[in-house]
PDB file with one MODEL, atoms N, CA, C and O in Angstrom:
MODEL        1
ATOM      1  N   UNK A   1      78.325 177.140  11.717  1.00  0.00           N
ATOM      2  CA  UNK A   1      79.128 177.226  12.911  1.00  0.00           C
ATOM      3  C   UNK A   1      80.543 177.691  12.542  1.00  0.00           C
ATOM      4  O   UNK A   1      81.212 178.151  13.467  1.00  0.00           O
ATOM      5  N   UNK A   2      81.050 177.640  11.413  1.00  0.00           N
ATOM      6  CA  UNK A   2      82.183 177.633  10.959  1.00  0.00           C
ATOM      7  C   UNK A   2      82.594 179.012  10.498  1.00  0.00           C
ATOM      8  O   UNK A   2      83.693 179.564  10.456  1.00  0.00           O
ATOM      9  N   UNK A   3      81.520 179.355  10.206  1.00  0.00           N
ATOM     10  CA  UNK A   3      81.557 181.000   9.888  1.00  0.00           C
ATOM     11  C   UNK A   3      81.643 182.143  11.408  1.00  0.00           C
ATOM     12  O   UNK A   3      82.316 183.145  11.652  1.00  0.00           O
ATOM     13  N   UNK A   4      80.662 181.421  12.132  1.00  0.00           N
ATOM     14  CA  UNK A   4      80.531 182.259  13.737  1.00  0.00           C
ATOM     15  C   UNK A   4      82.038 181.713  14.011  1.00  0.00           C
ATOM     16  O   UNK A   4      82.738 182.527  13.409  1.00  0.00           O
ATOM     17  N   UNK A   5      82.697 180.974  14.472  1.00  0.00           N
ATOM     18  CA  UNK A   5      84.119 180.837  14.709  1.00  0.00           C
ATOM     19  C   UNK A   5      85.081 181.166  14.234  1.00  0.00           C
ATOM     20  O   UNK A   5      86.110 181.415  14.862  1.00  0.00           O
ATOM     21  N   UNK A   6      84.931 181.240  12.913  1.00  0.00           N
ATOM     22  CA  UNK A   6      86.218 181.737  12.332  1.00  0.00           C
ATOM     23  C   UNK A   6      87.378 182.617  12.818  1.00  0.00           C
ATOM     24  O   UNK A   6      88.507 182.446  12.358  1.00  0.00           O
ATOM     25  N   UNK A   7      87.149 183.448  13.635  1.00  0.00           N
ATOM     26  CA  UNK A   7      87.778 183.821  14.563  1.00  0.00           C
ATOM     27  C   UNK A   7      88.137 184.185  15.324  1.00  0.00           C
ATOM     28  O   UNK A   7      88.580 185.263  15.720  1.00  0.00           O
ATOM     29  N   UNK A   8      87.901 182.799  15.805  1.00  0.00           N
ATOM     30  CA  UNK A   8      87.845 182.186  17.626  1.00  0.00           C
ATOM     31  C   UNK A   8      89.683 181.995  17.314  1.00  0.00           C
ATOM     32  O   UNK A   8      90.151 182.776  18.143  1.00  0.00           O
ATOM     33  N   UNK A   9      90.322 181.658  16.909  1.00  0.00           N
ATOM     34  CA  UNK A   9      91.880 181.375  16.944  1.00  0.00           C
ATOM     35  C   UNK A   9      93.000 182.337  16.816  1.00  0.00           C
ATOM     36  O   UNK A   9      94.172 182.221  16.460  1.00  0.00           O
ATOM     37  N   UNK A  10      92.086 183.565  17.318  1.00  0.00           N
ATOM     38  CA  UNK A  10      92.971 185.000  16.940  1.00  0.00           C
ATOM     39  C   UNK A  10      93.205 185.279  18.554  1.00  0.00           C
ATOM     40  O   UNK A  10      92.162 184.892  19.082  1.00  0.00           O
ATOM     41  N   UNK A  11      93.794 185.606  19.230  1.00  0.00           N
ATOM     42  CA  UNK A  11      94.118 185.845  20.602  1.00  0.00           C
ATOM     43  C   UNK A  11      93.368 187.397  20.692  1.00  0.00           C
ATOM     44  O   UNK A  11      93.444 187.970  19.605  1.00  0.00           O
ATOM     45  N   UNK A  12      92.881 187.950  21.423  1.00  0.00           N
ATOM     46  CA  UNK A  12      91.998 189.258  22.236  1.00  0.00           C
ATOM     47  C   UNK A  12      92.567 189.862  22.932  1.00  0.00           C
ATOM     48  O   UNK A  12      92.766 189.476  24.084  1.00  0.00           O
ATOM     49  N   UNK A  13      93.121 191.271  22.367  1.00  0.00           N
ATOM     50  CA  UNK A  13      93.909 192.451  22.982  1.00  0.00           C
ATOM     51  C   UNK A  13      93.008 193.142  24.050  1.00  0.00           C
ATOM     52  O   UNK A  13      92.231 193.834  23.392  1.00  0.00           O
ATOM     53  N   UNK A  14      92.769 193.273  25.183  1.00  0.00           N
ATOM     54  CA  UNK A  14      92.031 193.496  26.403  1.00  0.00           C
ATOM     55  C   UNK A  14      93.184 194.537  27.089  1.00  0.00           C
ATOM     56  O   UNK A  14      94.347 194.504  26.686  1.00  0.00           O
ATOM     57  N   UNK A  15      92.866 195.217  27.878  1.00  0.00           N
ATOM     58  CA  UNK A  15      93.033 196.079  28.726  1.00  0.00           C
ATOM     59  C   UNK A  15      92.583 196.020  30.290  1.00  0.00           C
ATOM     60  O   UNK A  15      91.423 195.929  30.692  1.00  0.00           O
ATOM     61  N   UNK A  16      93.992 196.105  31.234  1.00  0.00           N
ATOM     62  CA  UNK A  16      93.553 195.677  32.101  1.00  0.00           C
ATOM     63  C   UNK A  16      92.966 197.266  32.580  1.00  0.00           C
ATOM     64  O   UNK A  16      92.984 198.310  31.929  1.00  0.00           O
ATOM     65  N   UNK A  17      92.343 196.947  34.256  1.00  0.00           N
ATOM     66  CA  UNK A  17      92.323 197.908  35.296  1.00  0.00           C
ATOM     67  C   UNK A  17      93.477 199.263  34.942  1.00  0.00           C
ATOM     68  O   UNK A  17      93.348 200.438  34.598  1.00  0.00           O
ATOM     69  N   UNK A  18      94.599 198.370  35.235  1.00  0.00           N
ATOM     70  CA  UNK A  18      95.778 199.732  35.466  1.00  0.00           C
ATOM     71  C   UNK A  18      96.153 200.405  34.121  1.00  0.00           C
ATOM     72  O   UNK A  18      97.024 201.268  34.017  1.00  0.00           O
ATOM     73  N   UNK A  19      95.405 199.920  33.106  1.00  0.00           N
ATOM     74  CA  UNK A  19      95.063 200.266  31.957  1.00  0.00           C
ATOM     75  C   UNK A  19      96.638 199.559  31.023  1.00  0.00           C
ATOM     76  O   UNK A  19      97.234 200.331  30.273  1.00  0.00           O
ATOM     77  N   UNK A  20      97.056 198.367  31.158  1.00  0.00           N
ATOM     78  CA  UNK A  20      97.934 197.561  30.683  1.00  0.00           C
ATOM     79  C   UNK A  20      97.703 196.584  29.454  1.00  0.00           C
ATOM     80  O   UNK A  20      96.725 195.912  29.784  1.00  0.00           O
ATOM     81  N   UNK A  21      98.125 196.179  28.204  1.00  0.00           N
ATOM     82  CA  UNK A  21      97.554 195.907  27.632  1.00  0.00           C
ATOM     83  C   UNK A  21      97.272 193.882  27.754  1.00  0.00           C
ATOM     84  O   UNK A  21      98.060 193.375  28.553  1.00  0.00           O
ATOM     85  N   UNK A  22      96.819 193.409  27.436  1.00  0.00           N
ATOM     86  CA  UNK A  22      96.990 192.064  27.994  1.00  0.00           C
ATOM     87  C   UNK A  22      95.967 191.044  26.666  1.00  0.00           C
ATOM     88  O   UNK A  22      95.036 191.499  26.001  1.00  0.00           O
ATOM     89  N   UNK A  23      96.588 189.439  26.598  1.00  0.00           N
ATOM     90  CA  UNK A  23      95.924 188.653  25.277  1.00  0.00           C
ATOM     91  C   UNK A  23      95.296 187.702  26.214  1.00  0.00           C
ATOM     92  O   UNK A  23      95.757 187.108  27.189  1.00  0.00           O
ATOM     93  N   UNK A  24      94.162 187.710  25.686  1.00  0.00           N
ATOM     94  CA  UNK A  24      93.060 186.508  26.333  1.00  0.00           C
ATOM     95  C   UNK A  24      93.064 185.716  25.190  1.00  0.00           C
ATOM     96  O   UNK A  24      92.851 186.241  24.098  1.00  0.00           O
ATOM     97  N   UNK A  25      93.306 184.368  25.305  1.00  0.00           N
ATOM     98  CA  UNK A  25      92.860 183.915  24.253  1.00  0.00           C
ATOM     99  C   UNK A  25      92.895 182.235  24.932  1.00  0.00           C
ATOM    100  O   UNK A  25      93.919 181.575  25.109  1.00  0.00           O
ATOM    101  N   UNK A  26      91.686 181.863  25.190  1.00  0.00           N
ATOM    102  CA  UNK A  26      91.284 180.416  25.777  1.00  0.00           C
ATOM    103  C   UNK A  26      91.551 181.039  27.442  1.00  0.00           C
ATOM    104  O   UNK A  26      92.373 180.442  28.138  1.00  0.00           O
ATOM    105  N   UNK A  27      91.127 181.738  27.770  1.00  0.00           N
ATOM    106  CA  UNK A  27      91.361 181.874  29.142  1.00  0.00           C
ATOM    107  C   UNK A  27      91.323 180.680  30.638  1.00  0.00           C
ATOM    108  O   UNK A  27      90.926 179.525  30.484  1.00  0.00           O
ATOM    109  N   UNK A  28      91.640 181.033  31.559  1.00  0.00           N
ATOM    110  CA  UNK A  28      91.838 179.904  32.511  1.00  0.00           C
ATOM    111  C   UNK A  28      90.794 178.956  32.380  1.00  0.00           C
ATOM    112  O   UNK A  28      91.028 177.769  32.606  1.00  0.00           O
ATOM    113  N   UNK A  29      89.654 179.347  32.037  1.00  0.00           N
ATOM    114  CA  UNK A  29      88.409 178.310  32.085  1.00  0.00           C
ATOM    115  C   UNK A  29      88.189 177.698  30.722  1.00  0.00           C
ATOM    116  O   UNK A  29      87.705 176.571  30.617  1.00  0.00           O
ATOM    117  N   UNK A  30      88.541 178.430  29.669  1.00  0.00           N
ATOM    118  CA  UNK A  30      88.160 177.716  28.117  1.00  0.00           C
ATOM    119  C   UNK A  30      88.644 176.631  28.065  1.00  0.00           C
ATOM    120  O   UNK A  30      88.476 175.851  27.128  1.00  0.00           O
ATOM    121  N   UNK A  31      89.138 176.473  28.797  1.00  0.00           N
ATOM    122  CA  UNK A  31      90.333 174.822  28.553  1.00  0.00           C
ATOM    123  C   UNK A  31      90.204 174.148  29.714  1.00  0.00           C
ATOM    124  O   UNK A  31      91.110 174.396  30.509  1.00  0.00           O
ATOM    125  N   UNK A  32      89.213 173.216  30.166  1.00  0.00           N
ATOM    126  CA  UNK A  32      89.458 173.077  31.646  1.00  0.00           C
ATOM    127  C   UNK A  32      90.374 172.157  31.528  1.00  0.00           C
ATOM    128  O   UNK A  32      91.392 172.616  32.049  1.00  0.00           O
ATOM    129  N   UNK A  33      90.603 170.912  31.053  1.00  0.00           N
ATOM    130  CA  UNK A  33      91.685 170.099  30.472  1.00  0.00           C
ATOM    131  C   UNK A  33      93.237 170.961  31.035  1.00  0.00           C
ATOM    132  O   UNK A  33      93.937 170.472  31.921  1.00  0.00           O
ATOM    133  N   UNK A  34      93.489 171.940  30.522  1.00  0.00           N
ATOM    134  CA  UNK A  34      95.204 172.835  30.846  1.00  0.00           C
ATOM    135  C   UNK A  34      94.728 173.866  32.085  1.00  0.00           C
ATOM    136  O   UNK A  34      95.305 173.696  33.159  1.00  0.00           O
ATOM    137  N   UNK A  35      94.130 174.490  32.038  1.00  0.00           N
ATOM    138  CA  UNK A  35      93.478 175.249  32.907  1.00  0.00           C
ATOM    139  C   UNK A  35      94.627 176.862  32.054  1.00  0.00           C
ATOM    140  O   UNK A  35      95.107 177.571  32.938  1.00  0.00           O
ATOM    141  N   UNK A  36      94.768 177.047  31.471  1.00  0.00           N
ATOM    142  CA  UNK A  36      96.087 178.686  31.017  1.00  0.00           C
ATOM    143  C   UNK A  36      95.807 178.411  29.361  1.00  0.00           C
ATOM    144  O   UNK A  36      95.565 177.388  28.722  1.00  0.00           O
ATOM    145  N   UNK A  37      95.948 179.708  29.025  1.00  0.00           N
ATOM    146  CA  UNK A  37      95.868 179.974  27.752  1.00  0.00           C
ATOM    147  C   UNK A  37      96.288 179.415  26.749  1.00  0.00           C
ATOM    148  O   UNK A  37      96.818 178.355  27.080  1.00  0.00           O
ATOM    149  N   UNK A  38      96.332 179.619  25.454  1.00  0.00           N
ATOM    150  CA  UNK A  38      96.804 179.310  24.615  1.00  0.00           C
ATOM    151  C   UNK A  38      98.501 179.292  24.212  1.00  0.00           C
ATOM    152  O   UNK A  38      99.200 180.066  24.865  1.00  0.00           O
ATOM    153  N   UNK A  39      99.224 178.382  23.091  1.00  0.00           N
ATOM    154  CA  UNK A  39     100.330 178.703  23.187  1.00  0.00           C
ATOM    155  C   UNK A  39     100.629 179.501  21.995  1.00  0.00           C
ATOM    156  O   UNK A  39     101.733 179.468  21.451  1.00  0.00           O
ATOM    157  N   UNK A  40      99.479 180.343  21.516  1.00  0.00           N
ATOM    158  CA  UNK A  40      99.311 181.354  20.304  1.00  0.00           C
ATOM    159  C   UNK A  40      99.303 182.310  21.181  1.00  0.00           C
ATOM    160  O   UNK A  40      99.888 183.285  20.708  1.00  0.00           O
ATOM    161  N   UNK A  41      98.864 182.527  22.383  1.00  0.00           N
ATOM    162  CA  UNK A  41      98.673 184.225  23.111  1.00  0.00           C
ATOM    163  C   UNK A  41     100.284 183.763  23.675  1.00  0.00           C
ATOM    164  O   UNK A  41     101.211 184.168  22.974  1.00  0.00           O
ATOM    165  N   UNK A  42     100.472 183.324  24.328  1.00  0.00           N
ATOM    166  CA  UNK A  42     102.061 183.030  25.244  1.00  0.00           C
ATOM    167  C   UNK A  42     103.201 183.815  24.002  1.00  0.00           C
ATOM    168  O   UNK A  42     103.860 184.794  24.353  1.00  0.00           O
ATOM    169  N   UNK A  43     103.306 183.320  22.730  1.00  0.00           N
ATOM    170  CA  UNK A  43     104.253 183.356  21.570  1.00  0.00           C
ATOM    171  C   UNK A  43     103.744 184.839  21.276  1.00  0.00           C
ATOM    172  O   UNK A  43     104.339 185.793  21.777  1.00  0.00           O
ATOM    173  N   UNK A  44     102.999 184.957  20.724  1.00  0.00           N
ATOM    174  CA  UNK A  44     102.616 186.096  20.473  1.00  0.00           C
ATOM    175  C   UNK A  44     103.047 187.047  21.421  1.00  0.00           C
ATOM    176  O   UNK A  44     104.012 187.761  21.148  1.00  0.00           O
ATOM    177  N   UNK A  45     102.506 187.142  22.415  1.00  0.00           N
ATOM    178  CA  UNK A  45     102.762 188.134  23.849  1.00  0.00           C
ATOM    179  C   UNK A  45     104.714 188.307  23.888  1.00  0.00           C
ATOM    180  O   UNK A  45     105.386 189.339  23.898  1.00  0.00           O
ATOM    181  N   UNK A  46     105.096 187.054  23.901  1.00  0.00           N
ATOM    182  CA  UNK A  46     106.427 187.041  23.833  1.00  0.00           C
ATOM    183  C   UNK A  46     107.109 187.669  22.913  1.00  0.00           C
ATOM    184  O   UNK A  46     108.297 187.938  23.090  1.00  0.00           O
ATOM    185  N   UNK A  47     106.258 188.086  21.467  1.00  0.00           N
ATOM    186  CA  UNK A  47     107.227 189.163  20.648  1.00  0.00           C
ATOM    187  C   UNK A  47     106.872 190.890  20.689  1.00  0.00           C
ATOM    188  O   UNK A  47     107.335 191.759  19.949  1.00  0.00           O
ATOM    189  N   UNK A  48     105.984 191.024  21.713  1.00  0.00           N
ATOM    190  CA  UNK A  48     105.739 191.944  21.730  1.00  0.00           C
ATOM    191  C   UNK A  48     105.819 192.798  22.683  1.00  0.00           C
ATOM    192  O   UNK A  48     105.360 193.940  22.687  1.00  0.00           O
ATOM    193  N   UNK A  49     106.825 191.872  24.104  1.00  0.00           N
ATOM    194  CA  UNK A  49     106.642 192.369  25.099  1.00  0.00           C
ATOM    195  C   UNK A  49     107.779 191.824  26.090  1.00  0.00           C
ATOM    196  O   UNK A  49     108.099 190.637  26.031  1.00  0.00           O
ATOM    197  N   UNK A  50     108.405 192.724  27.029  1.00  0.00           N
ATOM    198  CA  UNK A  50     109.708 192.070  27.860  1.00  0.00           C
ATOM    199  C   UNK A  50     109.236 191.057  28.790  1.00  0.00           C
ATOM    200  O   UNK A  50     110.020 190.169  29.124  1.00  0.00           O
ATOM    201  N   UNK A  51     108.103 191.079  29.230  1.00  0.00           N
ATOM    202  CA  UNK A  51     108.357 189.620  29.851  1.00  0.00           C
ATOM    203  C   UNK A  51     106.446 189.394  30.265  1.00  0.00           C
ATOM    204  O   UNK A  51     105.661 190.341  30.327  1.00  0.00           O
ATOM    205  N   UNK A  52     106.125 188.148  30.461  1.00  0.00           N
ATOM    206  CA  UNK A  52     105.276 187.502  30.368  1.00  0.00           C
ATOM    207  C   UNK A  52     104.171 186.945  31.209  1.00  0.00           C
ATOM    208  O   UNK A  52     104.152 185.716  31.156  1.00  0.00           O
ATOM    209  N   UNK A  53     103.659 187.235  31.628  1.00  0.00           N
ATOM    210  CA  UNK A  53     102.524 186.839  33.022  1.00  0.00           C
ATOM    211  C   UNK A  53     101.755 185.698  32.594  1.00  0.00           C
ATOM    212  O   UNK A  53     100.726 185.980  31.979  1.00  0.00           O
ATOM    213  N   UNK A  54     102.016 184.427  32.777  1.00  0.00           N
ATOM    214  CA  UNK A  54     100.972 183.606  32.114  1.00  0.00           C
ATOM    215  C   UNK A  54      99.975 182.776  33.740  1.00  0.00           C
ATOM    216  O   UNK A  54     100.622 182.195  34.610  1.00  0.00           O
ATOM    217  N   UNK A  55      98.410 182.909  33.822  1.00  0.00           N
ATOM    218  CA  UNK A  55      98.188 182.150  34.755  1.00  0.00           C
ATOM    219  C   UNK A  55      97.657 180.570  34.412  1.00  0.00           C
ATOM    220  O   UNK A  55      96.705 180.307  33.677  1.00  0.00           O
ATOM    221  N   UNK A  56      98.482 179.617  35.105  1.00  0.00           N
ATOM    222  CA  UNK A  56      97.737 178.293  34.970  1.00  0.00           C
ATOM    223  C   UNK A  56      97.326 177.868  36.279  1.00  0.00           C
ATOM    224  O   UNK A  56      97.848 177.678  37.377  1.00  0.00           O
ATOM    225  N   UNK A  57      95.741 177.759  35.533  1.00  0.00           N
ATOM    226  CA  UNK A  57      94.611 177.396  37.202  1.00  0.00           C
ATOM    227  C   UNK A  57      95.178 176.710  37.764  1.00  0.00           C
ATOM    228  O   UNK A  57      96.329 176.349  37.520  1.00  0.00           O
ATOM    229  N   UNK A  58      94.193 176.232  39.029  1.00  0.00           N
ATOM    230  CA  UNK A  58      93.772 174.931  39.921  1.00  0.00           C
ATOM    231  C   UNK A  58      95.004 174.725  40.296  1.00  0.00           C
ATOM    232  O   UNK A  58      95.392 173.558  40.239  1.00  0.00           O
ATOM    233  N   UNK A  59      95.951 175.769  40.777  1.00  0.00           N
ATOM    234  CA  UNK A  59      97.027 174.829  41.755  1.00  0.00           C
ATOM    235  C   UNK A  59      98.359 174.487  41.084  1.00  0.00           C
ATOM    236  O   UNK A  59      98.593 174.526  39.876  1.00  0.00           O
ATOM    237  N   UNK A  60      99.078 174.193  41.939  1.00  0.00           N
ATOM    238  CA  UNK A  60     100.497 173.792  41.007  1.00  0.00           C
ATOM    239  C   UNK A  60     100.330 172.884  41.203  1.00  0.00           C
ATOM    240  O   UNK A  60     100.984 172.259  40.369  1.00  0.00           O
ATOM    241  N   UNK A  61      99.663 171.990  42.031  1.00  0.00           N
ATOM    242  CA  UNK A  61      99.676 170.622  41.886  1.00  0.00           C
ATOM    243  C   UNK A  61      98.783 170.048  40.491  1.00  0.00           C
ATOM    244  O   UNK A  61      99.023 168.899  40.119  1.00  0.00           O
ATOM    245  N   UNK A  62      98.083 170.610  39.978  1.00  0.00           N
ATOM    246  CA  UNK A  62      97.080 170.289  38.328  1.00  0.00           C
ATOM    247  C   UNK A  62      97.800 170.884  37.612  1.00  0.00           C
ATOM    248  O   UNK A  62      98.635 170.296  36.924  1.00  0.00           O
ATOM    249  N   UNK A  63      97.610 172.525  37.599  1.00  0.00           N
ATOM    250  CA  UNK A  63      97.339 173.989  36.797  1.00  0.00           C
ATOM    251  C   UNK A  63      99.429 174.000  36.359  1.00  0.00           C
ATOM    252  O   UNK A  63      99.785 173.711  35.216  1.00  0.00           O
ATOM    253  N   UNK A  64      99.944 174.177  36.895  1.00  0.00           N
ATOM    254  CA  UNK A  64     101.414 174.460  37.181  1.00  0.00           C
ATOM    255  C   UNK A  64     102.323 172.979  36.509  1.00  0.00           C
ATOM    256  O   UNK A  64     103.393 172.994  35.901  1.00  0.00           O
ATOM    257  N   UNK A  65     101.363 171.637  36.917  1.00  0.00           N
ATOM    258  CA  UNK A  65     102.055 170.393  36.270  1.00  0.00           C
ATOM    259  C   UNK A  65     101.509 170.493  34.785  1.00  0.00           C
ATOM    260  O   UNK A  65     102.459 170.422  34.005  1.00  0.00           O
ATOM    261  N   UNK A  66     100.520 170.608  34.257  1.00  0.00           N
ATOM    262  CA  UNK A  66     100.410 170.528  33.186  1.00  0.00           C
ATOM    263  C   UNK A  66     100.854 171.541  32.348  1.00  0.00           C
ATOM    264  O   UNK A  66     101.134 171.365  31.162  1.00  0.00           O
ATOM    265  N   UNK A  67     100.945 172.896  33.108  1.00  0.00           N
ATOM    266  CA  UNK A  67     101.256 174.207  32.005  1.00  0.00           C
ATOM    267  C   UNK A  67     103.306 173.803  31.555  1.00  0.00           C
ATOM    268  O   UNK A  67     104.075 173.894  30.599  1.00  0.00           O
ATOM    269  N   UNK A  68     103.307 173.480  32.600  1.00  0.00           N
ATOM    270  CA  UNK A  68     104.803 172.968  32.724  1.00  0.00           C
ATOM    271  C   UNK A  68     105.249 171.875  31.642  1.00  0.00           C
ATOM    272  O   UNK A  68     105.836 172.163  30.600  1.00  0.00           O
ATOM    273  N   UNK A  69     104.895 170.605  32.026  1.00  0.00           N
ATOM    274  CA  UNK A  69     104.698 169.866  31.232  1.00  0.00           C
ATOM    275  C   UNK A  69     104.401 168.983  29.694  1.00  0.00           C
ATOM    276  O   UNK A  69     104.861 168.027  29.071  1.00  0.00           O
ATOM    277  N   UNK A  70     103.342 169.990  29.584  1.00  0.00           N
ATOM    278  CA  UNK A  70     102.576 169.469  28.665  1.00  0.00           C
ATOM    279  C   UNK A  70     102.394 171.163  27.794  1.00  0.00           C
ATOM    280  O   UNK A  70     102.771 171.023  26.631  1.00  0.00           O
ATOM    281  N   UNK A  71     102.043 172.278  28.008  1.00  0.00           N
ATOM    282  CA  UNK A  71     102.388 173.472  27.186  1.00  0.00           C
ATOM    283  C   UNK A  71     103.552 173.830  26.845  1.00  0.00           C
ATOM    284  O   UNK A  71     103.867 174.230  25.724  1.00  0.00           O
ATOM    285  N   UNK A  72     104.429 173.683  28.002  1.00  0.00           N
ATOM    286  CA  UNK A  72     105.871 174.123  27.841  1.00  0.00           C
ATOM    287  C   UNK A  72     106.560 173.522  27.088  1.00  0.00           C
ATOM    288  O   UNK A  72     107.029 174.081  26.096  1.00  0.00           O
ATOM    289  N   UNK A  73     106.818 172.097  27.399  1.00  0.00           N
ATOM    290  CA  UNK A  73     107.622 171.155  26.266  1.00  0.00           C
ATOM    291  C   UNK A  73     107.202 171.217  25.228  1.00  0.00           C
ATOM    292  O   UNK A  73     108.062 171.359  24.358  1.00  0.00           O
ATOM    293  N   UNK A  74     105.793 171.154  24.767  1.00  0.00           N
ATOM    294  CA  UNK A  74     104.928 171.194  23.208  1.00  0.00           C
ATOM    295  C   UNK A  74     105.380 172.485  22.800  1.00  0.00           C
ATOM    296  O   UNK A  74     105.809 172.404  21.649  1.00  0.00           O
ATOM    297  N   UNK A  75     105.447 173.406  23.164  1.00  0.00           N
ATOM    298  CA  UNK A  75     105.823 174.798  22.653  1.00  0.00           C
ATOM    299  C   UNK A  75     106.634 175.424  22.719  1.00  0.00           C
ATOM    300  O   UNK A  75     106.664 176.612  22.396  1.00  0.00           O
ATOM    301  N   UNK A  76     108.476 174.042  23.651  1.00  0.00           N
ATOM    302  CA  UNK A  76     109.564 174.891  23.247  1.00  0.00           C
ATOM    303  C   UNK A  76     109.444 176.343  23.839  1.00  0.00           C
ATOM    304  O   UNK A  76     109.721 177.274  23.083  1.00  0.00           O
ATOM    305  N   UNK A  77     109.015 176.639  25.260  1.00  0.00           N
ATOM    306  CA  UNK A  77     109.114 177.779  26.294  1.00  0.00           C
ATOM    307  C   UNK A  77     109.589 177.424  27.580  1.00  0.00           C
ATOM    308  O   UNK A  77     108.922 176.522  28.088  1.00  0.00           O
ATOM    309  N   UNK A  78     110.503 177.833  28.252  1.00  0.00           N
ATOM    310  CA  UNK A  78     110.923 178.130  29.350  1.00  0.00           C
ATOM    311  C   UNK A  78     111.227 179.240  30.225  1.00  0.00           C
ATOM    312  O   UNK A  78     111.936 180.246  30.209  1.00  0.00           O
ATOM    313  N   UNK A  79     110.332 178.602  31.071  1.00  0.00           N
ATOM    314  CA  UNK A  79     109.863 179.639  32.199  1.00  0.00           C
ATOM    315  C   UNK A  79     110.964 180.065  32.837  1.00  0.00           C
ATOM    316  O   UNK A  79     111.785 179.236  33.230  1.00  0.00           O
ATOM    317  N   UNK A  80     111.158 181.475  33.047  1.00  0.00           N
ATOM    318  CA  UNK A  80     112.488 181.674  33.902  1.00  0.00           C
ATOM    319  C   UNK A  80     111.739 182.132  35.196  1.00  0.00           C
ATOM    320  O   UNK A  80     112.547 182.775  35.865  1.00  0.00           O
ATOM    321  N   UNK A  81     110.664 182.072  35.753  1.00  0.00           N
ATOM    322  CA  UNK A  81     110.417 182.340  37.112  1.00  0.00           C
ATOM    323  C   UNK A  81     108.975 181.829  36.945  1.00  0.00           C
ATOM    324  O   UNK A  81     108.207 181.931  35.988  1.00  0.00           O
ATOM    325  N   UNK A  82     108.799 181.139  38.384  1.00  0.00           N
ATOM    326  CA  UNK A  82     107.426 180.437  38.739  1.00  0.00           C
ATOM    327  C   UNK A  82     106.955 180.729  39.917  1.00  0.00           C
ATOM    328  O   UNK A  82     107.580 180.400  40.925  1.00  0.00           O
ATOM    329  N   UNK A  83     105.505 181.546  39.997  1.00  0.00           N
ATOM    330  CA  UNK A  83     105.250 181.517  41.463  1.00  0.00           C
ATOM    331  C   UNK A  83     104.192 181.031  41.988  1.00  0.00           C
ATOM    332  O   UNK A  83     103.211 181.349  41.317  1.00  0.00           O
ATOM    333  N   UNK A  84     103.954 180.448  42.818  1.00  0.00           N
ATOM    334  CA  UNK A  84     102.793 179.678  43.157  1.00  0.00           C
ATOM    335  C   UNK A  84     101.977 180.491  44.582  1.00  0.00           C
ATOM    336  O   UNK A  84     102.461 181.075  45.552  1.00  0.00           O
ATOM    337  N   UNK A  85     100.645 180.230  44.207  1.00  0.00           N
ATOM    338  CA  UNK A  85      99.883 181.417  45.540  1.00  0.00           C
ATOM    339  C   UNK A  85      99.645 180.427  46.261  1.00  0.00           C
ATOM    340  O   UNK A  85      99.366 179.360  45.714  1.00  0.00           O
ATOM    341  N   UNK A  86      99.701 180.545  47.892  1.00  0.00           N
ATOM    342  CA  UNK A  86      98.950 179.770  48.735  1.00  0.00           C
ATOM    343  C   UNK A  86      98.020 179.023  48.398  1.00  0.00           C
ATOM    344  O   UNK A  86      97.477 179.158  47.302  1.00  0.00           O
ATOM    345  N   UNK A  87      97.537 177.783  49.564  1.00  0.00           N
ATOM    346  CA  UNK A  87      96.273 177.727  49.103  1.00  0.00           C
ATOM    347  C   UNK A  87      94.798 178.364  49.767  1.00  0.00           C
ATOM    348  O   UNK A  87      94.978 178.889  50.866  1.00  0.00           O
ATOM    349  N   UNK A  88      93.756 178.386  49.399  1.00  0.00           N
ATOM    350  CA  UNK A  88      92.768 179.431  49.557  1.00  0.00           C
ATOM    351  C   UNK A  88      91.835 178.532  50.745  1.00  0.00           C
ATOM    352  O   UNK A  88      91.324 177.413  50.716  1.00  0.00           O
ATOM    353  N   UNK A  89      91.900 179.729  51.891  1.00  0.00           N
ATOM    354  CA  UNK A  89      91.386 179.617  52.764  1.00  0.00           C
ATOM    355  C   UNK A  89      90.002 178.791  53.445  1.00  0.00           C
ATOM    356  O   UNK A  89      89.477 179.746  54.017  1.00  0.00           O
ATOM    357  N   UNK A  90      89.356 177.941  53.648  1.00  0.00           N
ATOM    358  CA  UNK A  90      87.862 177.230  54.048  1.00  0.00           C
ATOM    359  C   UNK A  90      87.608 177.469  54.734  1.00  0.00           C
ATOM    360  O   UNK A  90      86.538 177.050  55.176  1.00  0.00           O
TER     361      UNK A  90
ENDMDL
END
């Protein structure tokens, strides 16, 4: 198992649609616990790029308290803008 993983801890240079370059690495679902990526793609992304799109799931009331919280303080990042989407229609 240790060999198939080995590297699983490298963040994934992907390409979006508009053909932009972008790091997956633990994406919104790999973590249901944080619901947002890693704080190896965030750092990383941050030296390579003017500014930063990070999504944290399930809401600002879960997704937004914990990315805040609990990623941000552990990893010494501050967010200079936060936006939160509605919530989704039933």
């Amino acid at each position: 198992m240790t060999v198939l993983l080995k590297d699983a801890m490298q963040p994934n240079l992907v390409q979006t649609l508009e053909n932009n370059p972008a790091f997956v690495h633990g994406g919104p679902f790999a973590n249901i616990a944080h619901g947002c990526n890693s704080v190896i793609a965030t750092t990383t992304a941050l030296k390579l790029a003017d500014y930063v799109v990070t999504e944290a799931a399930f809401g600002a009331d879960l997704g937004a308290e914990k990315f805040l919280n609990i990623k941000c303080r552990k990893a010494g990042l501050s967010p200079s803008a936060v936006v939160s989407s509605p919530p989704c229609a039933r």
